[in-house]
N, CA, C and O atoms as a Tinker XYZ file with bonds, in Angstrom:
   432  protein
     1  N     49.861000  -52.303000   22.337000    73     2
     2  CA    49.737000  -51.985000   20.950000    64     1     3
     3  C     48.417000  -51.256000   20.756000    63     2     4     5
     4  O     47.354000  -51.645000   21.240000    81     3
     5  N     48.573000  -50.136000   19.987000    73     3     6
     6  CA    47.272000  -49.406000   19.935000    64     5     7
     7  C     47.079000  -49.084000   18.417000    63     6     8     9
     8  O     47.887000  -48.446000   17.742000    81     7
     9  N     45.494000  -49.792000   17.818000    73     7    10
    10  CA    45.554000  -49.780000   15.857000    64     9    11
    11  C     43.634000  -49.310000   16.427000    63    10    12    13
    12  O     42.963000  -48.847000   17.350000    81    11
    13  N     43.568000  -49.917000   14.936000    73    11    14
    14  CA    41.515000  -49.448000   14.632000    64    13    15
    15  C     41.261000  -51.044000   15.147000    63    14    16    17
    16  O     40.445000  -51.332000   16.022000    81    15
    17  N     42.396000  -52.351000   14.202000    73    15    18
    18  CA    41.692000  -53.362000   14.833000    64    17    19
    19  C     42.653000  -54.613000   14.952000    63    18    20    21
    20  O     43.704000  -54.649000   14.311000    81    19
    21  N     42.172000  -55.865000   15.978000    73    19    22
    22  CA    43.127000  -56.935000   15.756000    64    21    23
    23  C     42.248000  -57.880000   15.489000    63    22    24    25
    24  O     41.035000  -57.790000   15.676000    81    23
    25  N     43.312000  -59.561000   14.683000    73    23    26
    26  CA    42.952000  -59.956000   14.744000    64    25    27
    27  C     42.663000  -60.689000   16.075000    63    26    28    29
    28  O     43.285000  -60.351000   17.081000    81    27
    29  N     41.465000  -61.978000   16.135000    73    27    30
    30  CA    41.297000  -62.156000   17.213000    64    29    31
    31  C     42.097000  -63.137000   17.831000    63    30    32    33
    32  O     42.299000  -63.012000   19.039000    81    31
    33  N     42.589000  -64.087000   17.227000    73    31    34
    34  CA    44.007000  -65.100000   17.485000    64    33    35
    35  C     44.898000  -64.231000   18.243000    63    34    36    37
    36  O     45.229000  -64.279000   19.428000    81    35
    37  N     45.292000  -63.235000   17.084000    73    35    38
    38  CA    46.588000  -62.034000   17.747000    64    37    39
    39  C     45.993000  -61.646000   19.097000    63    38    40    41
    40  O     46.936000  -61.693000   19.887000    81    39
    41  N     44.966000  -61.311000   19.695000    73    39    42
    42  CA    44.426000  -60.590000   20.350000    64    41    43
    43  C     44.781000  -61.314000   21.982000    63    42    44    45
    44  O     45.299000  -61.016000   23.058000    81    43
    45  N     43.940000  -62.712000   21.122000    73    43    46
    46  CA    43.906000  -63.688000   22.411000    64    45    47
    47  C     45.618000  -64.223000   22.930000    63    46    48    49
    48  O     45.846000  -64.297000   24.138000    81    47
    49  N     46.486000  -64.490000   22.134000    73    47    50
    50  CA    47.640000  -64.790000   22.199000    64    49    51
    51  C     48.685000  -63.539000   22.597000    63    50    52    53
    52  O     49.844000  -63.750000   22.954000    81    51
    53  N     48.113000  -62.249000   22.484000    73    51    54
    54  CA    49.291000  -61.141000   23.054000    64    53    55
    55  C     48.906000  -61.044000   24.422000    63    54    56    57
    56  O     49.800000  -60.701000   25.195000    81    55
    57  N     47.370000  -61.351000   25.066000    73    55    58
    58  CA    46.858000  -61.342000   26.027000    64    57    59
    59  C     47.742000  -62.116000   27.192000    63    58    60    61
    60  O     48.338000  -61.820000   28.228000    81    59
    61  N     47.423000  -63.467000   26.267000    73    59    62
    62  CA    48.537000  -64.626000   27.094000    64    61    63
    63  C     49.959000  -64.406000   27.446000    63    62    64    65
    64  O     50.545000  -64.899000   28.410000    81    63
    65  N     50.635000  -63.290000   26.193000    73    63    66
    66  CA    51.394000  -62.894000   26.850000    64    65    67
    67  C     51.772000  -61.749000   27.463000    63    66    68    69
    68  O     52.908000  -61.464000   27.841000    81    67
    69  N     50.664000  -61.022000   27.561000    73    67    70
    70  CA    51.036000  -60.075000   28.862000    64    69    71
    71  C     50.825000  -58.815000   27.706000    63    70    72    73
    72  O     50.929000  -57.662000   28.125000    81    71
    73  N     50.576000  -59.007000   26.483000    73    71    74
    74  CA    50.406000  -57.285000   25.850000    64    73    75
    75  C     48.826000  -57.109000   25.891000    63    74    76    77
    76  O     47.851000  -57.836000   26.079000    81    75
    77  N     49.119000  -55.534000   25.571000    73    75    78
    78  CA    47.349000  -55.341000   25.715000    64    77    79
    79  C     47.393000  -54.605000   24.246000    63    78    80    81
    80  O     48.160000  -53.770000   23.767000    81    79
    81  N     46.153000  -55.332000   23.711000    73    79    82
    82  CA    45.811000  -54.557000   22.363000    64    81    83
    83  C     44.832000  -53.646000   22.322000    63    82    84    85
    84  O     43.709000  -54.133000   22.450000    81    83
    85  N     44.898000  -52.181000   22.150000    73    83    86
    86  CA    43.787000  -51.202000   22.705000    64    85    87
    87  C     43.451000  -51.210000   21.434000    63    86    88    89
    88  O     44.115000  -51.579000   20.465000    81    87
    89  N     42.264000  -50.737000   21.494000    73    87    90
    90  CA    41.365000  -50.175000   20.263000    64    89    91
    91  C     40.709000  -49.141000   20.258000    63    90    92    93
    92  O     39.842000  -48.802000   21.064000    81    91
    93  N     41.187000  -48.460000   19.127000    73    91    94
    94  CA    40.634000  -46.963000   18.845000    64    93    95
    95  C     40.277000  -46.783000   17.430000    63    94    96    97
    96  O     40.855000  -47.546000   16.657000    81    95
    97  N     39.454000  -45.945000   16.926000    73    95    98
    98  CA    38.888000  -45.914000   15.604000    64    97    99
    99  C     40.073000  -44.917000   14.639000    63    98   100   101
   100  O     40.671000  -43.910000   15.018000    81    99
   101  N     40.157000  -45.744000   13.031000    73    99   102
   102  CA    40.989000  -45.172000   12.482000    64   101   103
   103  C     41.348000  -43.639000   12.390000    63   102   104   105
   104  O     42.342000  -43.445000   11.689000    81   103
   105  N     40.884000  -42.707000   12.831000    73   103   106
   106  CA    40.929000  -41.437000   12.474000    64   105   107
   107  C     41.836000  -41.076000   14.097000    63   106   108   109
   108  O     42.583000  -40.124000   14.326000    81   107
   109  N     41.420000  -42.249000   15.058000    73   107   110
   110  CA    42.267000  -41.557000   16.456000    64   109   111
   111  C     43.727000  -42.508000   16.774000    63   110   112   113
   112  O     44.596000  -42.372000   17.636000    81   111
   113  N     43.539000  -43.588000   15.581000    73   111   114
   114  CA    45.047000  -44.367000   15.143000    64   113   115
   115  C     45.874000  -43.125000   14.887000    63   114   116   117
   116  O     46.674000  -42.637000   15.685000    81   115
   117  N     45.551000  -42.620000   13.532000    73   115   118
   118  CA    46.167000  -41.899000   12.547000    64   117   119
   119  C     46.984000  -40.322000   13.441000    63   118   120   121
   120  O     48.070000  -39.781000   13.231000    81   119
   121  N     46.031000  -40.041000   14.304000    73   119   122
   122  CA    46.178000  -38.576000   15.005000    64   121   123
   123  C     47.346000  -38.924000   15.885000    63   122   124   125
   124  O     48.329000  -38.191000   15.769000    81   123
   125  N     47.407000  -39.852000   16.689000    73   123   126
   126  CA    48.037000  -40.452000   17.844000    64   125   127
   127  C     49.593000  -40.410000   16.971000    63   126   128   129
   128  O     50.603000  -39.717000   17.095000    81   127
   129  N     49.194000  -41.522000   16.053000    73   127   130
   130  CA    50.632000  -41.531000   14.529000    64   129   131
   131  C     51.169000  -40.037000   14.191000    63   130   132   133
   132  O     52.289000  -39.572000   13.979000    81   131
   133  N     49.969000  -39.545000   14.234000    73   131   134
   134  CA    51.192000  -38.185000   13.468000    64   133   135
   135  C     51.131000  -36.888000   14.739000    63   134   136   137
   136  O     51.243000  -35.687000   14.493000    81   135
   137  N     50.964000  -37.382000   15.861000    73   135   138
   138  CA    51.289000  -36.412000   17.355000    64   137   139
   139  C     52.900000  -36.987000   17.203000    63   138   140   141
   140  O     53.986000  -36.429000   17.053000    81   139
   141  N     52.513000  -38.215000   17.310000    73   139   142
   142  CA    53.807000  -38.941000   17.500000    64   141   143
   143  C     55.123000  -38.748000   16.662000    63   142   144   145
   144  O     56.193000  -38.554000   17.238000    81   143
   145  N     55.035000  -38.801000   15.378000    73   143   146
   146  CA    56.135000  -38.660000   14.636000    64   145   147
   147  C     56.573000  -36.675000   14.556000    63   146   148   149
   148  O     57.606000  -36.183000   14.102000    81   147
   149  N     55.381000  -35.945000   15.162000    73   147   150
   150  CA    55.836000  -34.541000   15.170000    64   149   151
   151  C     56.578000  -34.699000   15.985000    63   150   152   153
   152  O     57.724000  -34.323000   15.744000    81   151
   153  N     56.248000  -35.418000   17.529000    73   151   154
   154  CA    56.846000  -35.079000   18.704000    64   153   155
   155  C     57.198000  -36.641000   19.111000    63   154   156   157
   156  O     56.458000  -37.414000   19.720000    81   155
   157  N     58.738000  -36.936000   18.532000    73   155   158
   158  CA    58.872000  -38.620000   19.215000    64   157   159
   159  C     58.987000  -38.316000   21.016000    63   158   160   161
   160  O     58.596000  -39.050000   21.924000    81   159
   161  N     59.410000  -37.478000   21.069000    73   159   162
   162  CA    59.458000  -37.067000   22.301000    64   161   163
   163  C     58.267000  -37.859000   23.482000    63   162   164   165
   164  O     58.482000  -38.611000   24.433000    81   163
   165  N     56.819000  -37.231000   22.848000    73   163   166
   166  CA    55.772000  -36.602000   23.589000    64   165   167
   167  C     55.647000  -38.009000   24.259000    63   166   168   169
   168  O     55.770000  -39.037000   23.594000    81   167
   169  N     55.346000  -38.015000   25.892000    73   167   170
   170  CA    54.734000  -39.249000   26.516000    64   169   171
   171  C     53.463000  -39.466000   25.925000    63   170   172   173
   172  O     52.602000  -38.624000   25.671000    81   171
   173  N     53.436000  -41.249000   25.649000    73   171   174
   174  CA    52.298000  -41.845000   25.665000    64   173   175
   175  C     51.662000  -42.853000   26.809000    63   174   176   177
   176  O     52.022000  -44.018000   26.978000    81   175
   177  N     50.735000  -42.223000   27.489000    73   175   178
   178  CA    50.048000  -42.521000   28.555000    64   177   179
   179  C     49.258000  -43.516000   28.334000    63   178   180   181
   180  O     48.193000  -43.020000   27.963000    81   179
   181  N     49.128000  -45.332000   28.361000    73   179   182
   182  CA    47.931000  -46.025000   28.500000    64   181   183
   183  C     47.403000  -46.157000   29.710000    63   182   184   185
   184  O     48.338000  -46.143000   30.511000    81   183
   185  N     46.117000  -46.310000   30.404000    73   183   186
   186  CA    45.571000  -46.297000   31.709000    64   185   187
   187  C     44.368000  -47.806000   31.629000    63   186   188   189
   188  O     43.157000  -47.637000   31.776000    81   187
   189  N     44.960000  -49.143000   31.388000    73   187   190
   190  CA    44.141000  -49.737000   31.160000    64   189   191
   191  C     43.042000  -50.028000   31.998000    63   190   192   193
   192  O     41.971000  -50.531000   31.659000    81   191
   193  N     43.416000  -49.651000   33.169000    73   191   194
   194  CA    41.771000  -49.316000   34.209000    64   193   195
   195  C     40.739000  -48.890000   34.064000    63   194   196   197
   196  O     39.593000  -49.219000   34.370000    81   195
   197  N     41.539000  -47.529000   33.191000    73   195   198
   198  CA    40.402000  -46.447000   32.738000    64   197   199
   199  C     39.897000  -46.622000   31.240000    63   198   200   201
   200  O     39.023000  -45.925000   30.726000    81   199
   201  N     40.671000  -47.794000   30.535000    73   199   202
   202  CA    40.530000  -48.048000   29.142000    64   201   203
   203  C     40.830000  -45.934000   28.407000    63   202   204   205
   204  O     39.970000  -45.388000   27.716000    81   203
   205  N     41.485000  -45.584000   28.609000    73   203   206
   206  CA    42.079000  -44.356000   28.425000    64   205   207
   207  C     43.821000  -44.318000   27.767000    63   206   208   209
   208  O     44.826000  -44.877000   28.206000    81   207
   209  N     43.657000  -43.501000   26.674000    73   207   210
   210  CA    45.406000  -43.282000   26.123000    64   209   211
   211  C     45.529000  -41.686000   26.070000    63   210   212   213
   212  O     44.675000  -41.063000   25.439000    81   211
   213  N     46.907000  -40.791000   26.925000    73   211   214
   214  CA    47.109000  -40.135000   26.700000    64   213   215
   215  C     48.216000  -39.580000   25.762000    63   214   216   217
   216  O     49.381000  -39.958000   25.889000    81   215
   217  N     47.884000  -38.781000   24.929000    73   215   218
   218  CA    48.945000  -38.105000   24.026000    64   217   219
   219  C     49.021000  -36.868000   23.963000    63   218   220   221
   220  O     48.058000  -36.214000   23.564000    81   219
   221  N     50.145000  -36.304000   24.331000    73   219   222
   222  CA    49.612000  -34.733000   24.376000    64   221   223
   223  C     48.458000  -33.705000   25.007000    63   222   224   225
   224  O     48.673000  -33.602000   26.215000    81   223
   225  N     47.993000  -33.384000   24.842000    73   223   226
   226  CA    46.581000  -32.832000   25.433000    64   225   227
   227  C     45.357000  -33.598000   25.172000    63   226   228   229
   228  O     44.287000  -33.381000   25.742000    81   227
   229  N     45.528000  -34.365000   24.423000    73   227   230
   230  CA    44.461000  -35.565000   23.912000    64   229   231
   231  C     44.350000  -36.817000   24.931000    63   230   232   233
   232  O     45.359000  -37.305000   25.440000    81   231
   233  N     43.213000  -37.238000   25.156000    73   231   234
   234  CA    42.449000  -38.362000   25.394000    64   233   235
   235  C     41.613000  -39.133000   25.192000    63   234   236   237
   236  O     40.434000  -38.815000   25.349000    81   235
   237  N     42.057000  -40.633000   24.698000    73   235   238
   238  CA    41.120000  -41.428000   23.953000    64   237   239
   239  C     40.929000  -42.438000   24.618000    63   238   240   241
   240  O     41.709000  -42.987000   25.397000    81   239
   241  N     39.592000  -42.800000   24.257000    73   239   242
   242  CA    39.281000  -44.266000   25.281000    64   241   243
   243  C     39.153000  -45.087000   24.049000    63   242   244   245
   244  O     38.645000  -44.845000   22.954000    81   243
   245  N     39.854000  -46.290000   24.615000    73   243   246
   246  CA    40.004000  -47.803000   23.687000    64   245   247
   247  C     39.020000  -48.521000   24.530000    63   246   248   249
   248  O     38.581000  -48.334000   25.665000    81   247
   249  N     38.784000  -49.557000   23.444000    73   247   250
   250  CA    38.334000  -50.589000   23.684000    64   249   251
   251  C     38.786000  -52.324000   24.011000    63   250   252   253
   252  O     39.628000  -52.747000   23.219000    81   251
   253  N     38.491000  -52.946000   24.674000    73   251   254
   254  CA    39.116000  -54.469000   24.864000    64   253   255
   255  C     38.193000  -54.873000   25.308000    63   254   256   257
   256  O     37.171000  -54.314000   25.704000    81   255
   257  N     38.709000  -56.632000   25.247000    73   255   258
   258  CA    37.109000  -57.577000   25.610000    64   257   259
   259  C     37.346000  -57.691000   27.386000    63   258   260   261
   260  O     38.340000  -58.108000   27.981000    81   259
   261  N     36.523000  -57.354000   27.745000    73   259   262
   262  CA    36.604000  -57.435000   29.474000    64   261   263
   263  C     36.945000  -58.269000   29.849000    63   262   264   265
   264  O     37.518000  -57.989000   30.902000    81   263
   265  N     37.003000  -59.865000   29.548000    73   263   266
   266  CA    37.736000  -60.944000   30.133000    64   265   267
   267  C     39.455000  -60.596000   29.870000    63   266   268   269
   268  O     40.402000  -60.772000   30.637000    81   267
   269  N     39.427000  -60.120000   28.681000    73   267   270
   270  CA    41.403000  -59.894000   28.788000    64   269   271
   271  C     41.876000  -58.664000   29.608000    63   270   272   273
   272  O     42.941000  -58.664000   30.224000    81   271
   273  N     40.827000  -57.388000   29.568000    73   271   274
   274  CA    41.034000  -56.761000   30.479000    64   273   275
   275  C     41.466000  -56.916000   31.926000    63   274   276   277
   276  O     42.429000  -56.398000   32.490000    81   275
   277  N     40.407000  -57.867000   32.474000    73   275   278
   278  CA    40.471000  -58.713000   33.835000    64   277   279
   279  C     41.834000  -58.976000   33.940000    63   278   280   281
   280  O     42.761000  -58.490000   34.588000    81   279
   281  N     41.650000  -60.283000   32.761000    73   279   282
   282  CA    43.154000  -60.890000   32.799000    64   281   283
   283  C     45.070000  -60.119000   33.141000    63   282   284   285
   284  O     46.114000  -60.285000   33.771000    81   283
   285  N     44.222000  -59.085000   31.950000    73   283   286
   286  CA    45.909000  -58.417000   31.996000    64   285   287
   287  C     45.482000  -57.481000   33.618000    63   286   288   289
   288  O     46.376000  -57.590000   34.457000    81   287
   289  N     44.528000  -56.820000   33.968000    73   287   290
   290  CA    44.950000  -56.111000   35.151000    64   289   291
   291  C     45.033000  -57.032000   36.232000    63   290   292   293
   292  O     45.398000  -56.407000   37.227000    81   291
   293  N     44.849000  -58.307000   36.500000    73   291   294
   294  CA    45.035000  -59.693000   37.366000    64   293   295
   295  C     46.326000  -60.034000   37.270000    63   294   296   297
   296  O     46.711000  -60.219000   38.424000    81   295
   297  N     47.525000  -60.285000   36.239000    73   295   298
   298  CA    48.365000  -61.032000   35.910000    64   297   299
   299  C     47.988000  -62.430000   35.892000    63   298   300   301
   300  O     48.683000  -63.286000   36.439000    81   299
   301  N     46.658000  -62.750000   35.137000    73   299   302
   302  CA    46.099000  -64.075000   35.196000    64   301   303
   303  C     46.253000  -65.133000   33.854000    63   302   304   305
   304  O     46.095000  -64.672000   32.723000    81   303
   305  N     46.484000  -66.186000   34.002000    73   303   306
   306  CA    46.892000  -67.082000   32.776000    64   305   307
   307  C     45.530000  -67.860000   32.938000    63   306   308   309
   308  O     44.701000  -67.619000   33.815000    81   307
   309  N     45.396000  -69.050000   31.742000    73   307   310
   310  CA    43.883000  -69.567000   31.717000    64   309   311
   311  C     43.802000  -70.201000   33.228000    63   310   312   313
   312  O     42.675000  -70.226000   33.722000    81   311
   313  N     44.738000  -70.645000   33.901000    73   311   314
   314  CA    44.049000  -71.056000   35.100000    64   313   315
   315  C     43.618000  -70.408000   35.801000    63   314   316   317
   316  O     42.405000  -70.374000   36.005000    81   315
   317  N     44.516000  -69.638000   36.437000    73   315   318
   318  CA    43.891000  -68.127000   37.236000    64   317   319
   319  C     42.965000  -67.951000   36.857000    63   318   320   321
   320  O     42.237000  -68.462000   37.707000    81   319
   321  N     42.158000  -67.433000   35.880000    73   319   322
   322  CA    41.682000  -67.104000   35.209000    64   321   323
   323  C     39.850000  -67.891000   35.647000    63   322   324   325
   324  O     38.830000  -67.270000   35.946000    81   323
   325  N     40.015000  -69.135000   35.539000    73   323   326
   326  CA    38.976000  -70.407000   35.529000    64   325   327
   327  C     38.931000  -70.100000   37.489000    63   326   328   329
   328  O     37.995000  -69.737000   38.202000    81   327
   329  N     40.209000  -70.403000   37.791000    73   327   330
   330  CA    40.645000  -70.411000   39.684000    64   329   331
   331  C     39.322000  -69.080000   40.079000    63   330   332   333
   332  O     38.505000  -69.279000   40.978000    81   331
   333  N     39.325000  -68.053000   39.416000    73   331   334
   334  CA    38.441000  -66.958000   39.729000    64   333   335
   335  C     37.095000  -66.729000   39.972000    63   334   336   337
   336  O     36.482000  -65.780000   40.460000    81   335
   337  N     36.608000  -68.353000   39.296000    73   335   338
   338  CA    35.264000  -68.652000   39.240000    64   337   339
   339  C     34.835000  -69.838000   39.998000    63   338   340   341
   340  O     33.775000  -70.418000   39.761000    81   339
   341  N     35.770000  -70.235000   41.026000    73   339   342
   342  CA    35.762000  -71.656000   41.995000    64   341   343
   343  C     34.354000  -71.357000   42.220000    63   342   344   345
   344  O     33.438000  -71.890000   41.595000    81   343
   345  N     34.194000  -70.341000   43.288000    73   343   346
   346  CA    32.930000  -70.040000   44.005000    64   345   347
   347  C     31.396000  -70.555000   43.168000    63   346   348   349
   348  O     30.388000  -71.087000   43.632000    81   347
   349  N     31.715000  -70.170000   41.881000    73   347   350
   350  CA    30.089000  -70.046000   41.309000    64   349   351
   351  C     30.456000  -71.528000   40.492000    63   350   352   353
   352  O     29.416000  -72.151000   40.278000    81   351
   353  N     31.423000  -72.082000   40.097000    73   351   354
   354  CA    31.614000  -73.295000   39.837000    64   353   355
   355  C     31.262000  -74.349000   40.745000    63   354   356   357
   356  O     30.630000  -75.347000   40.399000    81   355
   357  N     31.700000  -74.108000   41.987000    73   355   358
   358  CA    31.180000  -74.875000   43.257000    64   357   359
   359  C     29.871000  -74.802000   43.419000    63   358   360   361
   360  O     29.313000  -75.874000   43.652000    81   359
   361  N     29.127000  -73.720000   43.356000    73   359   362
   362  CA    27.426000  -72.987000   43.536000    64   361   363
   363  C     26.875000  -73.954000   42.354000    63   362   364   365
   364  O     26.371000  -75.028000   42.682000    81   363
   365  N     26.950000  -73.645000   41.186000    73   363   366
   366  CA    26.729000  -74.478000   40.348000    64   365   367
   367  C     26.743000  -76.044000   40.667000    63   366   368   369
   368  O     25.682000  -76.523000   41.067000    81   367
   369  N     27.328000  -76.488000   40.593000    73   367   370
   370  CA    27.639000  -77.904000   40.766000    64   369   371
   371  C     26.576000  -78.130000   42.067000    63   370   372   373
   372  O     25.625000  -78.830000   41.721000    81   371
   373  N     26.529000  -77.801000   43.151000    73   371   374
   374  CA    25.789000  -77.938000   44.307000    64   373   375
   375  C     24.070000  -78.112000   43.938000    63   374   376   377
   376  O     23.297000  -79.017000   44.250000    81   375
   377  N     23.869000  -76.998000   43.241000    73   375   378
   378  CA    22.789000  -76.706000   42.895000    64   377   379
   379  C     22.271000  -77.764000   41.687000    63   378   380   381
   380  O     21.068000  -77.970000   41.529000    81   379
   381  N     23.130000  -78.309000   40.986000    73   379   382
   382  CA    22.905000  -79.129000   39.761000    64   381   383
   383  C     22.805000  -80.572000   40.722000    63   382   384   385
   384  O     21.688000  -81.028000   40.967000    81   383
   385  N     23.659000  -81.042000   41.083000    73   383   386
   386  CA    23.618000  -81.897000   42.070000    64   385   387
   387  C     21.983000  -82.748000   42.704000    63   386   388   389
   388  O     21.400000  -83.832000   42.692000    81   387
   389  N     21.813000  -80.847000   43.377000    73   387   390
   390  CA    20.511000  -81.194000   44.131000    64   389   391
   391  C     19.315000  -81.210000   43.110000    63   390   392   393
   392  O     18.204000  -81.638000   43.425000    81   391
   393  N     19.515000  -80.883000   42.290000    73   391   394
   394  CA    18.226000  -80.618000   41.105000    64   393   395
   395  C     17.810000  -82.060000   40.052000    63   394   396   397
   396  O     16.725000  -82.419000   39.595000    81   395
   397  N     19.200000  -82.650000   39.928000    73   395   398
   398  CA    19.148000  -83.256000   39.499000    64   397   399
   399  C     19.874000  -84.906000   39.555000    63   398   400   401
   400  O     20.454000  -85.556000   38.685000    81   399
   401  N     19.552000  -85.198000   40.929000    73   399   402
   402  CA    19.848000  -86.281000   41.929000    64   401   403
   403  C     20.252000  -87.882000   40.542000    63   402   404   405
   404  O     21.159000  -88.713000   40.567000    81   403
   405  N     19.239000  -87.707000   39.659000    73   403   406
   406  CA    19.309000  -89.163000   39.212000    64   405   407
   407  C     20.649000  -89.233000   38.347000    63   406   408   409
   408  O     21.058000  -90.362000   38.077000    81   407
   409  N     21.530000  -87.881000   37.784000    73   407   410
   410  CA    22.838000  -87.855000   37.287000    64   409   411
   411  C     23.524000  -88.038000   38.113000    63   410   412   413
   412  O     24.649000  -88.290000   37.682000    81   411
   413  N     23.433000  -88.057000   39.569000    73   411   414
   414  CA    24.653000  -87.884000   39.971000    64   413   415
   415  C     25.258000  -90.041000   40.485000    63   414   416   417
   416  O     24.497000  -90.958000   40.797000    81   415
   417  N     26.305000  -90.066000   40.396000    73   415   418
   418  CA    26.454000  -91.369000   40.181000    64   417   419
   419  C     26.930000  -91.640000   41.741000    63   418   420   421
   420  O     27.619000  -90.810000   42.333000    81   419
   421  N     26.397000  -93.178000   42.502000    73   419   422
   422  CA    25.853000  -93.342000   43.871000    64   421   423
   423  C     27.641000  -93.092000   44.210000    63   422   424   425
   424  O     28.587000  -93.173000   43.427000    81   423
   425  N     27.621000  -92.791000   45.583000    73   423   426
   426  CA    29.142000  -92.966000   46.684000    64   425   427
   427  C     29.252000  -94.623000   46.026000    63   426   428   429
   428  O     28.303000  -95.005000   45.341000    81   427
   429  N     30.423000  -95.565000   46.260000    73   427   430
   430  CA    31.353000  -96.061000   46.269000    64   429   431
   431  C     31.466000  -96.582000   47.266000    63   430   432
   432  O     32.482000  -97.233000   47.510000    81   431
Protein backbone atom coordinates (compact mmCIF):
# COMPACT_ATOMS: atom_id res chain seq x y z
CA UNK A 1 0.00 0.00 0.00
CA UNK A 2 1.47 3.27 -0.96
CA UNK A 3 -0.39 6.89 0.81
CA UNK A 4 1.48 10.26 2.57
CA UNK A 5 0.66 8.31 5.87
CA UNK A 6 -0.41 5.28 8.19
CA UNK A 7 -1.68 4.76 11.07
CA UNK A 8 0.71 3.11 13.36
CA UNK A 9 -1.53 0.04 14.65
CA UNK A 10 -2.39 -0.33 10.74
CA UNK A 11 1.22 -0.19 10.05
CA UNK A 12 2.37 -2.63 12.67
CA UNK A 13 -0.50 -5.17 11.95
CA UNK A 14 -0.19 -5.15 7.87
CA UNK A 15 3.51 -5.82 8.69
CA UNK A 16 2.45 -8.96 10.62
CA UNK A 17 0.75 -9.73 7.83
CA UNK A 18 3.04 -9.66 5.21
CA UNK A 19 1.91 -6.03 3.54
CA UNK A 20 4.27 -3.29 3.27
CA UNK A 21 3.06 0.24 3.82
CA UNK A 22 5.37 2.66 1.77
CA UNK A 23 5.45 6.20 2.37
CA UNK A 24 5.62 8.99 0.13
CA UNK A 25 4.69 12.68 0.53
CA UNK A 26 1.22 13.89 -0.59
CA UNK A 27 2.07 15.55 -3.82
CA UNK A 28 4.00 12.00 -4.97
CA UNK A 29 0.61 10.03 -3.58
CA UNK A 30 -1.46 12.20 -5.83
CA UNK A 31 1.02 11.97 -9.14
CA UNK A 32 1.41 8.13 -8.80
CA UNK A 33 -2.92 8.38 -8.52
CA UNK A 34 -3.32 10.22 -11.53
CA UNK A 35 -0.22 8.29 -13.75
CA UNK A 36 -2.33 5.61 -12.72
CA UNK A 37 -5.87 6.30 -13.57
CA UNK A 38 -4.39 7.90 -17.12
CA UNK A 39 -2.65 4.67 -17.68
CA UNK A 40 -4.39 1.59 -15.60
CA UNK A 41 -2.24 -0.18 -17.72
CA UNK A 42 1.23 1.32 -16.64
CA UNK A 43 3.44 -1.20 -14.31
CA UNK A 44 3.88 -0.31 -10.79
CA UNK A 45 7.30 -1.24 -9.63
CA UNK A 46 7.90 -1.47 -5.59
CA UNK A 47 11.70 -2.38 -4.78
CA UNK A 48 11.51 -2.65 -1.03
CA UNK A 49 15.36 -3.14 -0.79
CA UNK A 50 15.84 -0.09 -2.44
CA UNK A 51 12.83 1.59 -0.52
CA UNK A 52 12.09 2.76 -4.35
CA UNK A 53 8.47 2.83 -6.44
CA UNK A 54 8.44 2.79 -10.07
CA UNK A 55 5.75 4.41 -12.26
CA UNK A 56 6.29 5.24 -15.57
CA UNK A 57 9.47 7.14 -16.01
CA UNK A 58 9.19 8.24 -12.40
CA UNK A 59 10.98 7.21 -9.27
CA UNK A 60 10.16 7.64 -5.75
CA UNK A 61 11.72 6.59 -2.64
CA UNK A 62 9.33 5.71 0.38
CA UNK A 63 9.82 5.49 3.58
CA UNK A 64 9.31 2.54 6.42
CA UNK A 65 10.50 1.87 9.94
CA UNK A 66 13.63 -0.40 9.43
CA UNK A 67 12.59 -3.04 11.87
CA UNK A 68 9.42 -3.84 9.49
CA UNK A 69 11.56 -3.41 6.65
CA UNK A 70 13.91 -6.20 8.08
CA UNK A 71 10.91 -8.03 8.91
CA UNK A 72 9.05 -8.04 5.61
CA UNK A 73 12.45 -8.61 3.54
CA UNK A 74 13.20 -11.73 6.27
CA UNK A 75 9.65 -13.29 6.15
CA UNK A 76 9.98 -12.79 9.96
CA UNK A 77 7.07 -12.92 12.61
CA UNK A 78 7.77 -11.50 16.33
CA UNK A 79 9.76 -14.54 17.02
CA UNK A 80 12.03 -14.63 14.19
CA UNK A 81 12.26 -11.50 14.63
CA UNK A 82 13.57 -11.55 18.71
CA UNK A 83 15.44 -15.36 17.29
CA UNK A 84 17.68 -12.59 15.27
CA UNK A 85 19.07 -11.12 18.29
CA UNK A 86 20.06 -14.59 20.25
CA UNK A 87 23.73 -13.58 19.81
CA UNK A 88 23.68 -10.07 21.55
CA UNK A 89 20.91 -11.38 23.93
CA UNK A 90 23.30 -14.14 24.96
CA UNK A 91 26.40 -11.29 24.99
CA UNK A 92 24.26 -9.36 27.12
CA UNK A 93 23.21 -11.67 29.63
CA UNK A 94 26.96 -13.00 29.94
CA UNK A 95 28.21 -9.73 30.47
CA UNK A 96 25.36 -8.72 33.04
CA UNK A 97 25.94 -11.91 34.76
CA UNK A 98 29.63 -11.17 35.24
CA UNK A 99 29.10 -7.51 36.27
CA UNK A 100 26.77 -8.11 38.41
CA UNK A 101 27.39 -11.49 40.34
CA UNK A 102 25.17 -10.58 43.54
CA UNK A 103 21.74 -10.79 41.09
CA UNK A 104 22.45 -13.70 39.85
CA UNK A 105 20.65 -16.42 42.04
CA UNK A 106 23.26 -19.43 43.45
CA UNK A 107 23.17 -23.12 41.16
CA UNK A 108 20.74 -25.49 42.92
Amino acid sequence: MIAPSFGDIFSGNAVQNGLLTAIVSDDEAAEILATLQRTPELPLTVDLAQQTIVCGNRTYNFTIDPVRRTRLLNGWDDIALIESYRDRIAAFKEKDQAERRWAVPPPR
